[in-house]
Every structure is written in C-alpha cells, then in structure tokens.
C-alpha positions as CSV (number, residue, x, y, z in Angstrom):
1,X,80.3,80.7,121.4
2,X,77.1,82.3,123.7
3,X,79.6,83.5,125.9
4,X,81.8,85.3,123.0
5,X,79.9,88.6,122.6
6,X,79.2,89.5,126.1
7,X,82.6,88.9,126.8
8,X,83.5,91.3,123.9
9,X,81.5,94.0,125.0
10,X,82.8,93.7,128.4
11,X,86.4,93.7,127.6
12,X,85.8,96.7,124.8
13,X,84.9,99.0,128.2
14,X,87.2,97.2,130.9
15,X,90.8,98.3,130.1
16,X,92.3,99.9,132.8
17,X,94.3,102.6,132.7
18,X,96.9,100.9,135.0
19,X,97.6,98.2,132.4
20,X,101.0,97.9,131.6
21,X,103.1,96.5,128.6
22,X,104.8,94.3,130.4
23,X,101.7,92.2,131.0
24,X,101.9,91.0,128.3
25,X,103.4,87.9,126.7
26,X,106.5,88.3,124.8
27,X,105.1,85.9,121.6
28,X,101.9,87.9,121.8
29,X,101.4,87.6,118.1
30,X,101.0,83.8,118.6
31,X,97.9,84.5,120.5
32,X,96.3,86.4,117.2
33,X,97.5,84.6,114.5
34,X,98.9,81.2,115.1
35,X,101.0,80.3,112.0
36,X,102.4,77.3,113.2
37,X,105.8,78.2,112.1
38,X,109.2,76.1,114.0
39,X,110.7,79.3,115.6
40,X,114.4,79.7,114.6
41,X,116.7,79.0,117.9
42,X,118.3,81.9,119.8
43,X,121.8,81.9,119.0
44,X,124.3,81.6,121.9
45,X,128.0,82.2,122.8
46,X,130.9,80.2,121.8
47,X,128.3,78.0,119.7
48,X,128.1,77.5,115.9
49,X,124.6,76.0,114.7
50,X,123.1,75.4,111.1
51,X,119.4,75.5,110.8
52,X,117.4,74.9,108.2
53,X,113.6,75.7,108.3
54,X,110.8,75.9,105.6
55,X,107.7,74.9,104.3
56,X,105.9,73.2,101.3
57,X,102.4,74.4,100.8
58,X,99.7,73.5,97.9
59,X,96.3,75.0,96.7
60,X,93.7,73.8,94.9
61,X,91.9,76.4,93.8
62,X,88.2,77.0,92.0
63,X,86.8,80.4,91.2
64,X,84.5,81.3,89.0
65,X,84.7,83.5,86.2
66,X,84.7,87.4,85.4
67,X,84.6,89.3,81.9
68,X,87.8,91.6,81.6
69,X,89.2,94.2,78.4
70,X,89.5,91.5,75.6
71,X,93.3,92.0,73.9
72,X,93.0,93.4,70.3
73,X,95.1,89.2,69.8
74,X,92.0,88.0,71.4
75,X,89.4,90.0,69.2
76,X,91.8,89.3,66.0
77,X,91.5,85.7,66.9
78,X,87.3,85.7,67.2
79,X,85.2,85.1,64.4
80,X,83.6,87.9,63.0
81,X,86.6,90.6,65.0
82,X,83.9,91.0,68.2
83,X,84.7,90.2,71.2
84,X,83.2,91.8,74.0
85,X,84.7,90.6,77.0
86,X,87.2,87.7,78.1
87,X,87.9,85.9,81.5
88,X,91.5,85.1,82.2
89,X,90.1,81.6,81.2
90,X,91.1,79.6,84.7
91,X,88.7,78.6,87.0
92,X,90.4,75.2,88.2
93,X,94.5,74.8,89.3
94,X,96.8,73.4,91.5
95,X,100.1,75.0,92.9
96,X,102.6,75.3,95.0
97,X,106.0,76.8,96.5
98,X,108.6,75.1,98.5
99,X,110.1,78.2,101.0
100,X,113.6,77.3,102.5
101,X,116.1,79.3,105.3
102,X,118.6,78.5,105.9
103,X,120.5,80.0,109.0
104,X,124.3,79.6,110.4
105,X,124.6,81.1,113.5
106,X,128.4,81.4,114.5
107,X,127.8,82.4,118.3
108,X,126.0,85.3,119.1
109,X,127.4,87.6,116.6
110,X,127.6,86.5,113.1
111,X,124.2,85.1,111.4
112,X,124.2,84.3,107.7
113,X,120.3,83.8,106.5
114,X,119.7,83.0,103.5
115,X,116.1,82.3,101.5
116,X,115.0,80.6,98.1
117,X,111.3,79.5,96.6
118,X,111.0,76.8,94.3
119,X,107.0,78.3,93.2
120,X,104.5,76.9,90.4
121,X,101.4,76.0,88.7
122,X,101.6,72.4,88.7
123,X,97.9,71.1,87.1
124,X,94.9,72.8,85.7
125,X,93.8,75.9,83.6
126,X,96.4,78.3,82.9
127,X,95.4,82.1,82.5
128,X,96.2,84.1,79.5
129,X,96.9,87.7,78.4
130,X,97.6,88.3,82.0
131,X,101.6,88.6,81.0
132,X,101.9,92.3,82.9
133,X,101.1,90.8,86.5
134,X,103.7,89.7,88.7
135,X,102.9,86.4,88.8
136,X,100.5,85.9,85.7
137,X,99.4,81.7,86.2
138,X,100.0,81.6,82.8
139,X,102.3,78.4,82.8
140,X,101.9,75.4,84.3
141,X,106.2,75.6,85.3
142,X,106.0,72.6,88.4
143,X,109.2,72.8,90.0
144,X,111.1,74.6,87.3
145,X,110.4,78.8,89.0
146,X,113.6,78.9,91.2
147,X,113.1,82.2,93.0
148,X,116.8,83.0,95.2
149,X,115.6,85.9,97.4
150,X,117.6,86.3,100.6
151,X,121.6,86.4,101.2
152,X,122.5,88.4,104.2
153,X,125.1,88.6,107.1
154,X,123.7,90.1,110.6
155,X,127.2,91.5,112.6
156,X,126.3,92.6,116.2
157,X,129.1,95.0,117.0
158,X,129.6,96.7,120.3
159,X,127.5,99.9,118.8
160,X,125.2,98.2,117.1
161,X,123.9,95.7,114.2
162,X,125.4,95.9,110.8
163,X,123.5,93.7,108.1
164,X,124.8,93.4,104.6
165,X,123.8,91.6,101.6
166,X,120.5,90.5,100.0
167,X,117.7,91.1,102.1
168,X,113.8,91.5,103.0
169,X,112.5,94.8,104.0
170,X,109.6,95.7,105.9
171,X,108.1,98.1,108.0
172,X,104.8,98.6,110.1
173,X,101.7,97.0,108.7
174,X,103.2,96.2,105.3
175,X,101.4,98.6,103.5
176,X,104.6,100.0,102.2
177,X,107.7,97.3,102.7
178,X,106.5,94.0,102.7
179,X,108.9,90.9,102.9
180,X,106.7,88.5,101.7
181,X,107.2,86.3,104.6
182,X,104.9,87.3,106.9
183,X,101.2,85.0,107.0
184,X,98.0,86.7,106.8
185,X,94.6,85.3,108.3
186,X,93.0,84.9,104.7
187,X,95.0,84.7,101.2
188,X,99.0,83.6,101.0
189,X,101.9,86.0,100.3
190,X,104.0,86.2,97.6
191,X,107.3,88.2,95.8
192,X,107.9,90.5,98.5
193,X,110.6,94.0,98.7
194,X,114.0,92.6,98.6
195,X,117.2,95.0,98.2
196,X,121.3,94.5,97.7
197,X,121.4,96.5,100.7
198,X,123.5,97.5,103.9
199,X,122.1,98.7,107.0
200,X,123.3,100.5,110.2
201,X,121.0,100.2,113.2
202,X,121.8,101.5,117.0
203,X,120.7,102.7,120.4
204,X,122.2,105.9,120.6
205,X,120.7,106.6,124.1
206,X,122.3,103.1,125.5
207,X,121.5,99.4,125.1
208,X,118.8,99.1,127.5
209,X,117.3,102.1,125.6
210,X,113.8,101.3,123.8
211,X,114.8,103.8,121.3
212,X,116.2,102.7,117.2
213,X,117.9,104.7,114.7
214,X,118.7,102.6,111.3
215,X,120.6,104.2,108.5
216,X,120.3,101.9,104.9
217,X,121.5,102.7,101.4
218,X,120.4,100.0,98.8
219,X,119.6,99.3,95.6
220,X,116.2,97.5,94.9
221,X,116.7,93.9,93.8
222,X,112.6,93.1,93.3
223,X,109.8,95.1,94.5
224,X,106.1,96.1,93.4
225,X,108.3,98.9,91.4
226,X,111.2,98.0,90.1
227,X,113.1,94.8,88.8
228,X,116.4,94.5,88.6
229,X,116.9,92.0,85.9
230,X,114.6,93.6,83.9
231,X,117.0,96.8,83.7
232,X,115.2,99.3,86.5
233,X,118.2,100.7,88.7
234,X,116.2,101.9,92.0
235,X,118.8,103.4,94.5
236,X,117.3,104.2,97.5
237,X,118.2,105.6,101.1
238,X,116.7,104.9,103.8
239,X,116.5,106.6,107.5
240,X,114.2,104.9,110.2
241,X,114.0,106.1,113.8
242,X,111.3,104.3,116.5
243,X,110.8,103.5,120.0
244,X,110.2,99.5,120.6
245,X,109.4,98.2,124.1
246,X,107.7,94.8,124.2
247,X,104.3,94.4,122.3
248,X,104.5,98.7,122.1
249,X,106.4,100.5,118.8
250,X,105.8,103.8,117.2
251,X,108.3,105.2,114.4
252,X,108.8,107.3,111.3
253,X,110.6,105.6,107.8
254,X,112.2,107.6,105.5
255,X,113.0,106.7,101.8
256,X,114.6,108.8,99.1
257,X,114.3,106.9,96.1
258,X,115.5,107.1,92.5
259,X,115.1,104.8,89.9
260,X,115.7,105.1,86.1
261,X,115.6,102.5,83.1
262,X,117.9,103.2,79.8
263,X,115.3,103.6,77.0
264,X,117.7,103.7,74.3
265,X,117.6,101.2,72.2
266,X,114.6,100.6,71.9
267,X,114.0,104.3,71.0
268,X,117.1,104.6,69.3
269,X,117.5,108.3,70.5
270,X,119.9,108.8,74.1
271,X,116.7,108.5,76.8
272,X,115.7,107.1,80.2
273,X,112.9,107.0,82.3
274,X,113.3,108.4,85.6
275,X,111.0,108.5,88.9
276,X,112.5,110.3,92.0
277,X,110.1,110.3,95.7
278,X,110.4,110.9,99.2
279,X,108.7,108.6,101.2
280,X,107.2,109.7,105.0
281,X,105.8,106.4,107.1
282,X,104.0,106.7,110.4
283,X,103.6,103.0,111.9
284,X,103.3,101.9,115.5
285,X,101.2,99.3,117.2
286,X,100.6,98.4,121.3
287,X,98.5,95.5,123.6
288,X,97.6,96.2,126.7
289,X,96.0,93.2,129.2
290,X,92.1,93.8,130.1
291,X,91.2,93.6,133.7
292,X,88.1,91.0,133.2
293,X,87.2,88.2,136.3
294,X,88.4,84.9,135.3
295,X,89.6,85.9,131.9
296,X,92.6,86.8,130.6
297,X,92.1,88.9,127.5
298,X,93.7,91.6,125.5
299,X,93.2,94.9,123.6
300,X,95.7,95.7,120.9
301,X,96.1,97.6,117.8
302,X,98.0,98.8,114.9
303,X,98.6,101.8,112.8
304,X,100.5,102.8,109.8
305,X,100.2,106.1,107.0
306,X,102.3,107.0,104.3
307,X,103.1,109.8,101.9
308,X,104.2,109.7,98.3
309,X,105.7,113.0,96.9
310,X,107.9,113.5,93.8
311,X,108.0,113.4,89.7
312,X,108.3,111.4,87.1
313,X,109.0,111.1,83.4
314,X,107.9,107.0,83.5
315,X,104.2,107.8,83.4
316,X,103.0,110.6,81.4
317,X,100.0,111.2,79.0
318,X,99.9,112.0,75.4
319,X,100.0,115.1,75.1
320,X,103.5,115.4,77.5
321,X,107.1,115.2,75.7
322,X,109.2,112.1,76.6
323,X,111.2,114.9,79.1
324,X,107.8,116.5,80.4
325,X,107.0,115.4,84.4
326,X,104.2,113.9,86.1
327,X,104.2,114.9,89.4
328,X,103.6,112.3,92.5
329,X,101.1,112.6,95.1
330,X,99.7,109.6,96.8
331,X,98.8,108.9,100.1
332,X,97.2,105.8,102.2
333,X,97.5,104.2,105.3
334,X,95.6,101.7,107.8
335,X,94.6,100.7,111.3
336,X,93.3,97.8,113.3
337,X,91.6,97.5,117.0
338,X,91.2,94.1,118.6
339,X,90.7,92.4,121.1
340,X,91.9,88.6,121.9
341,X,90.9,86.1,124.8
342,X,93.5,83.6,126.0
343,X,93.5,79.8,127.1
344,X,96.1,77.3,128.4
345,X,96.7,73.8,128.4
346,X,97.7,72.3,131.6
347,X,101.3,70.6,131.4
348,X,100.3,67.2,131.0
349,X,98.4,67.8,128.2
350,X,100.9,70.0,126.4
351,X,103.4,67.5,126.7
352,X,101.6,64.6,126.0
353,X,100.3,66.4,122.4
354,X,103.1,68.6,121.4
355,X,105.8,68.2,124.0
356,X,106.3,71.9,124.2
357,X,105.5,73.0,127.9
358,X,102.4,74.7,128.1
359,X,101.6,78.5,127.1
360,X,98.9,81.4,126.4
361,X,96.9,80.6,123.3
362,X,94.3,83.0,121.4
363,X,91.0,81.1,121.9
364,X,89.0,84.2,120.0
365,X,90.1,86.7,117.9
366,X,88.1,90.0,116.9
367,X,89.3,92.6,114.8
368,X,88.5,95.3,112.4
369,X,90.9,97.3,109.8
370,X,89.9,100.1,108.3
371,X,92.1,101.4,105.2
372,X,92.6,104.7,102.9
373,X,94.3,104.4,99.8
374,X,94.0,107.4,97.4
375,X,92.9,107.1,93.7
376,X,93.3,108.8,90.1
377,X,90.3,110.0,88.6
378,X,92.1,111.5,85.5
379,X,95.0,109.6,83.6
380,X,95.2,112.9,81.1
381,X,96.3,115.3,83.9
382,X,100.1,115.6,84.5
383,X,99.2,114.1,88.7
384,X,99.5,110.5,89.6
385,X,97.5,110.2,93.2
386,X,96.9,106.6,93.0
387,X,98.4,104.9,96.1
388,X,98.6,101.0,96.1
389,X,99.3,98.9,99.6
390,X,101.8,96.4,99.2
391,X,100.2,93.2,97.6
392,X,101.1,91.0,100.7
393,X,99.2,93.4,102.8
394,X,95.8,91.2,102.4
395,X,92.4,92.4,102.7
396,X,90.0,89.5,102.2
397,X,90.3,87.0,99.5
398,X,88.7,87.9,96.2
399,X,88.0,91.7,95.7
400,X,91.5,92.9,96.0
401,X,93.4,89.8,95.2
402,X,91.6,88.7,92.4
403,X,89.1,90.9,91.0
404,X,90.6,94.3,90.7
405,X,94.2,92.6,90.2
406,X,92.8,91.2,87.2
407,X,90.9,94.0,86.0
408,X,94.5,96.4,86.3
409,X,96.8,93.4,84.7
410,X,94.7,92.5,81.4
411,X,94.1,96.0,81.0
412,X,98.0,96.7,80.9
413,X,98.4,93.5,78.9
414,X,95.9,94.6,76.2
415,X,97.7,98.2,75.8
416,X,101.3,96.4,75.2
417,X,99.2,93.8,72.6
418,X,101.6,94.4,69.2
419,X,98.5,94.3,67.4
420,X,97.3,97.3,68.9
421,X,100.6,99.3,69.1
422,X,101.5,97.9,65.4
423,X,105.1,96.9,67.0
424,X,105.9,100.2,68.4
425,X,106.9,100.7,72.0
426,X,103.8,100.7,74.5
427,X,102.2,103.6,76.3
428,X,104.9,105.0,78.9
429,X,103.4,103.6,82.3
430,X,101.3,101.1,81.1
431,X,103.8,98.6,83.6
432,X,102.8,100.8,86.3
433,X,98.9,99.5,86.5
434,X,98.6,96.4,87.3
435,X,97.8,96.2,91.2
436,X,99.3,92.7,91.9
437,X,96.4,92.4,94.7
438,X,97.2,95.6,96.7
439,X,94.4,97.8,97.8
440,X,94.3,100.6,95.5
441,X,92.1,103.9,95.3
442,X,90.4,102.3,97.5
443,X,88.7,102.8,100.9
444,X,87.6,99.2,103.4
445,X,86.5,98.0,106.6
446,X,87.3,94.8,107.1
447,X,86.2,93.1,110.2
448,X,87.4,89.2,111.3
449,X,87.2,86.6,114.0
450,X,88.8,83.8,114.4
451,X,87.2,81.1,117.2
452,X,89.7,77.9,118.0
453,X,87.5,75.6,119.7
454,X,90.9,73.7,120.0
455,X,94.4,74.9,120.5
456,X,95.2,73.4,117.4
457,X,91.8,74.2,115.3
458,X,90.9,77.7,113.5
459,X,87.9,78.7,112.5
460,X,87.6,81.9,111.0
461,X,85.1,84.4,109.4
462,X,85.7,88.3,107.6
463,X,84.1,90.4,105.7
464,X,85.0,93.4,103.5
465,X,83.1,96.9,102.5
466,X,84.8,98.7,100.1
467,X,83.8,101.7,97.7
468,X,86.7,103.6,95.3
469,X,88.1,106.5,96.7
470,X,87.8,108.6,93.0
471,X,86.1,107.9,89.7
472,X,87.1,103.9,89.1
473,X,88.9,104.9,85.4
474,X,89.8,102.3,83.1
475,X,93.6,103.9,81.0
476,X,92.8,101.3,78.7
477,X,89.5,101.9,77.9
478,X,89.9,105.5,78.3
479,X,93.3,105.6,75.7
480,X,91.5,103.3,72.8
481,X,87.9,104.8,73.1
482,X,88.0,108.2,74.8
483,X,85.4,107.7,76.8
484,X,85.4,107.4,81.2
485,X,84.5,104.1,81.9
486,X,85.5,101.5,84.7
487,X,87.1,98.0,83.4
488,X,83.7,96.9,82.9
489,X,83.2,99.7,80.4
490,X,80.4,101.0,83.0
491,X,80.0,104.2,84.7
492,X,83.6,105.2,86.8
493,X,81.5,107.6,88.7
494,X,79.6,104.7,90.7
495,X,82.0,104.4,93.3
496,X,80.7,101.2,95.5
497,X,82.7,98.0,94.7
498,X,81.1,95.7,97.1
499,X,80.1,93.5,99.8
500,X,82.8,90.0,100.1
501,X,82.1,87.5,102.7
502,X,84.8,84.8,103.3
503,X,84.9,82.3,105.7
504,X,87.6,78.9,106.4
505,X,89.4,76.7,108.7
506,X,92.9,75.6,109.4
507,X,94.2,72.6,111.4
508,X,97.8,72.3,113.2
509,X,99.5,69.1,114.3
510,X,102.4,68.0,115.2
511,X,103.9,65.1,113.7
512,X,107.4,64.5,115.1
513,X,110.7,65.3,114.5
514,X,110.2,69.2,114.0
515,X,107.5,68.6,111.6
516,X,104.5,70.1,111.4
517,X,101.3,69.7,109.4
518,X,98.5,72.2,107.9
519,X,95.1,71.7,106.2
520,X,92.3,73.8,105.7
521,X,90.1,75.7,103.4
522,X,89.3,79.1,102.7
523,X,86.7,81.2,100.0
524,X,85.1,84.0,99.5
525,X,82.0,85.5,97.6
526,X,82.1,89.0,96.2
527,X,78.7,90.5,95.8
528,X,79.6,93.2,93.3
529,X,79.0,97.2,93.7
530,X,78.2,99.3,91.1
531,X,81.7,100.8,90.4
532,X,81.9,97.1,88.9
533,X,79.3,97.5,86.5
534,X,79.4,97.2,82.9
535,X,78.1,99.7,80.2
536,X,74.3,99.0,81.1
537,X,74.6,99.1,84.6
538,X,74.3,95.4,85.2
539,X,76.0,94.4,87.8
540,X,79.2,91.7,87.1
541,X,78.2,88.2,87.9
542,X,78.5,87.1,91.4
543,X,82.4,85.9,92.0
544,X,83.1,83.0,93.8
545,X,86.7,81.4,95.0
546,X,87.6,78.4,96.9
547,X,91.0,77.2,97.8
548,X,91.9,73.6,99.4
549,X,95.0,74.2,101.3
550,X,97.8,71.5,102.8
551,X,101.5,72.6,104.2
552,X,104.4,71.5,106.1
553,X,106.5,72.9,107.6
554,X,110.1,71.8,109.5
C-alpha cells in the first residue's frame, strides 16, 4: 500500500498522448470491477448449445433506525392520537434472489435468452407502511416472489441484428436505462427497465465500421415509471446512434415516450392520466494505457447527461383541473475518472488455482464520480424539475439507497393512508415520489478504491458528499400542514445532506465444475447534513448499515 499513492500521482500526469485504444485489453472492465461472473460462451457455426447460468446470493442485513412521516393508520393506532415519528420498524433481515439465464444458441445466428428471479425476505423484521416503494420488505415471501423478466430472440441478418421479445434496456452509465443486471462496487441491483420490444440495429457505413444506428419501438413491461400489470400503457420509440471501438464509445439516445392509465372507474367520469417526454442522452466512456516503468496501468472514464422535456396531467397540484398540465423539465447526468494498475499470475499458478490461463487483473482501483440531478423546490407550481438516476445506478450504500428512499416511500404511503383521504382516490402523483434509491435532486462526489492484495481478494473503501440541489420539500408534509419543511419536518432550505463512509470486502473462489463462490461484507455510516434535520434543527441520529453477503454463481 506505500507504493499506491505515488504511483497514483505518477500515473495521473504520465498518459501519453500516443496511447492508443488498442492497448488495451478487450475484458478491460474485469480489471475494475471483478464480478466473478461465468462468462456466456461465444456462439459458433453449425453448432447448437444450451447454457444456463445464474446466481443465488443472500444478505444479512443490520441498520439502525431513522424517524420518518408517521401514517395517519399509525397515529390512529397510538395512544393518545400522537405520533411524532415512525421508523420503517426493521433493523435485522435475511434475503435473497436466485437469478437464472438461460441461453440457446442455434449457431451463430439465432440466440434465445431468457431471465427469471425467484427474490425474498426470508427471516427477520419486516417494514411497514412502506407499500409505495418498489420493493417495500414488507413480507417475509421466501421463495414464493417469482419475477419472469427476460424473453428475447437475437437474429443476426446480413444487414444487421434484429432482437424481438421481452427484453433489458440500457444505456451509458445507467442513469437513465438500467437492466438491473449489471454489479456495482457497493449495494446490489434490483427490478431493472424491461420492455415488449423490437429492435433494429446496423452499420450503415460497413461491418468493420465502429459506427451504430438502433431503431426500437416498445412498449414498457416494468420500469421506475410505469407497470404494466398495474394498467400503465408506456409506448415508447427509441433512436440511438454511437461510435464503439474497443474500450472507447460515445453516442446520443433518443426516447419519445407516452404513457397513459384509464382512470375511469375509479372516477366514474371518462378520464386518463397521460405523460408525454422526449428524452436526449449523451453517454460515452474510453481507457487509454499509462506509459509508467515497470507498471502497467490505465486511465479511463465515463460520462453520461440527460434531458427530460414534456407535460403531464399525472402530477398536478390542487389548484389544476384533472385536464390542466404540468410541464416536464429535468435534467442530470454523471462522470467518472480513474485510474487502475494491473497484475498477472504466471501460468502455473493460474492453472493450478483456477485452471483458466493466466490474464491482466486490477490490483488497485481509484475512482471518483461526480453527479447532477436536478430538484423541485415547489410542488404548487405547474413544473416538475426533479430528475431521479435510475435506482441500480448506486452511489454509496445508505444515503441514497436507504435514507432518502425511505424518506420519499412512507411519505407517498402516508398520502394514499384511507384514513387520511376518507376512501377517496389519492393525490394525483403521489406514485411518482418514491425514489426507489436513485439519486434525486441531488448533487455527489463519490470517490472509491478498491486494493486486491490477492487476485481473488477485494478490499474496498468510498465515500460520499452530497448536498440537495433545491429546497429538500417534503409534498406530504407540505399538502397536510402547509408549511416547507424537509421529511424531517426541518428546514428545506438547509441544503447539506451529508458525509457517508462505507467500507467492505469480497472473496472469489473457485470451486469446480463452473461454480463459483462469494463472501464478504459491506456497511456504511451516514453522518447526517442539515437538510436532514428535524423541526429544531437537531440533526437525525447517526445511521448505520451492515450487510453479510454469500453467492454462487454457475
């Protein structure tokens, strides 16, 4: 470890400008972040193959604590009618989720992939009046939360790739479309953007050409938006043009979306909700080798930014008619810069441990993100600005991913609570606040480093500094009371959320027959800001998490 930061500073000033992309490795992203994955086999010609690959991963996880927005249930159900704050009420669980692929390759030009999760809570505290997240932890459902998320064929046809069926999407960073499928350095991912979708993509200039056009029309199956089975109808087109040459991309996605939800019945007058946007994303990312003696070492980075412009009827304020619009302008995006040095084993060694011959590993990692996401202020105006990253986009541990995820889902829980509404149909919206764990309103660095002593060892460290980008305003608090004031009923124009420190290892082994076997532990500790601050201006109670984690995966 002495020898880590000089060799940092050196290798932040020693690119040269000769380097070229085809320096470097073609799994590159191995040498960063090492999931340990069993890679699916190429498919060849004249072959037919059936794979299946997967993994079955548990968490024991401790946190402590937090007040939230009591429901008026909750303050019904208290002695006296006072409640001034509730936790979720789960500090200690266990869960799961079994993830299997399945892939029939029949030669080199028809793939069928498919993908299904077997997810849930399986001992421990449950949480309650958390019922408008995503994924609330509010049963303890075992084996019995069969998720069926991918069902696609791939055709590679003369002029291009034609893919049809249920599938993932994602783009750059994540920020916007996020499969769900792609490992992070700290947290897990979850849900993820999937679509009843078919997709055109080409080379128009040739096939040796670095340059992609991709032409999709879909209709949203799940996403952070919309849900299919619970009567959203999100149609959306999609154009995406970007050059791709080894570890270097840069690209622009376009999405026209509109999505509406029959309102009828239960307002027994002829009325939907509607939401049209056009989406604009930037992404790209590049790693170049650093000219260092006796090290081989790399620079690389990444960048996505994204615009949100349109109306909506969905989410409007009191004083709008039920055909009045709320106009749509968000905006957010994100970049990293890092830098990795590399190691190999010699081919005894390899062979004798894994018996995969021997290759470039990341033996240190150093990174920093730094992300944008705009925020709403004022949930009376007819504007929404807030911009929220895709949930599976992870920025630390805790202040995202548990805190301010919490905060947004009881809050929207407590304005649909019958006892407040009397029965009648909740505030138009209120489905749109909870932030699943995505970074919104928000604005972060978050530096990491990860040092692996061993090929097979990580040992990682982060941090995260984040302050709201606008007024932190509680809807909730703001729609029952009248009065501006953050989820902690403090005051929204403190805009400092925080200092989180997290920390953890992870260990890789093989243990025959294509199996391969994870353990490790991560947590966090959020040392709150003031934007977290209750009505006094004491700060909230230091938060804590720690997760046990064990996987395997074939």
């Amino acid at each position: 470890m002495r020898r880590i930061l000089p060799r940092l500073a050196l290798a932040l000033v020693a690119l040269p400008a000769a380097a070229r992309a085809d320096d470097v490795p073609a799994d590159f992203s191995r040498l960063v972040l090492d999931t340990g994955r069993v890679p699916v086999r190429p498919a060849e010609p004249g072959l037919v193959s059936l794979q299946i690959h997967g993994e079955e991963q548990f968490r024991l996880q401790g946190e402590r604590s937090f007040l939230l927005d009591p429901t008026a249930t909750a303050v019904l159900n208290t002695t006296g009618g006072r409640l001034l704050g509730d936790s979720i009420g789960q500090n200690v669980f266990l869960s799961h989720w079994l993830r299997l692929t399945p892939t029939l390759q029949i030669t080199d030009k028809l793939t069928l992939v498919a993908q299904a999760d077997l997810t849930g809570l399986l001992v421990g505290q449950t949480a309650h009046d958390t019922s408008a997240d995503p994924t609330p932890r509010d049963s303890l459902n075992g084996y019995s939360n069969v998720q069926p998320r991918w069902l696609y064929l791939d055709w590679l046809t003369p002029v291009g790739l034609v893919r049809a069926g249920q599938q993932p999407e994602h783009w750059g960073m994540g920020l916007l479309a996020n499969d769900g499928d792609h490992p992070s350095l700290f947290g897990d991912y979850r849900n993820g953007n999937i679509a009843e979708q078919v997709l055109f993509a080409t080379k128009p200039l040739g096939e040796q050409s670095p340059f992609v056009v991709a032409l999709a029309g879909n209709l949203v199956y799940r996403d952070d938006f919309a849900t299919l089975a619970q009567g959203d109808r999100a149609w959306q087109g999609i154009l995406a043009a970007f050059y791709e040459q080894g570890p270097d991309m840069l690209g622009l996605y376009g999405v026209y979306r509109h999505q509406s939800h029959d309102r009828s019945a239960e307002d027994y007058f002829p009325y939907a909700e509607t939401l049209d946007v056009a989406i604009a994303d930037v992404a790209g990312h590049f790693a170049r080798p650093i000219a260092l003696p006796d090290e081989r070492a790399y620079v690389f980075g990444s960048v996505e930014a994204a615009l949100e412009l349109g109306s909506t009827n969905e989410e409007r304020t009191l004083y709008q008619a039920p055909g009045d619009q709320t106009r749509v302008q968000a905006y957010g995006g994100a970049a990293t810069l890092g830098v990795v040095f590399a190691g190999h084993e010699g081919l005894e060694e390899a062979q004798a441990r894994t018996g995969e011959r021997p290759d470039l590993w990341g033996t240190f990692v150093g990174q920093v993100e730094v992300g944008y996401a705009s925020g709403d202020a004022n949930p009376y105006d007819n504007t929404e600005k807030r911009f929220t990253f895709d949930p599976n986009h992870k920025v630390g541990l805790l202040l995202f991913d548990e805190v301010m995820r919490w905060q947004t889902a009881r809050a929207a829980t407590a304005a649909q609570d019958p006892n407040l509404s009397n029965g009648s149909r909740p505030p138009p919206g209120v489905d749109l606040l909870p932030s699943g764990g995505g970074v919104f309103g928000a604005q972060y660095i978050y530096p990491t480093a990860v040092y692996r002593p061993e090929r097979w060892l990580d040992l990682k460290a982060g941090a995260v500094i984040a302050q709201t980008t606008s007024d932190y305003v509680d809807p909730y608090r703001l729609a029952v009371s009248g009065a501006y004031a953050n989820y902690s009923g403090g005051d929204p124009r403190r805009h400092d959320l925080g200092v989180e420190l997290d920390a953890g290892f992870e260990a890789r082994a093989s243990i025959g027959n294509g199996l391969r076997l994870q353990t490790g532990a991560q947590g966090g500790v959020l040392f709150p800001g003031g934007a977290l601050a209750d009505a006094t201006g004491a700060a909230m109670g230091t938060p804590w998490v720690a997760i046990g984690r064990l996987g395997l995966q074939f």
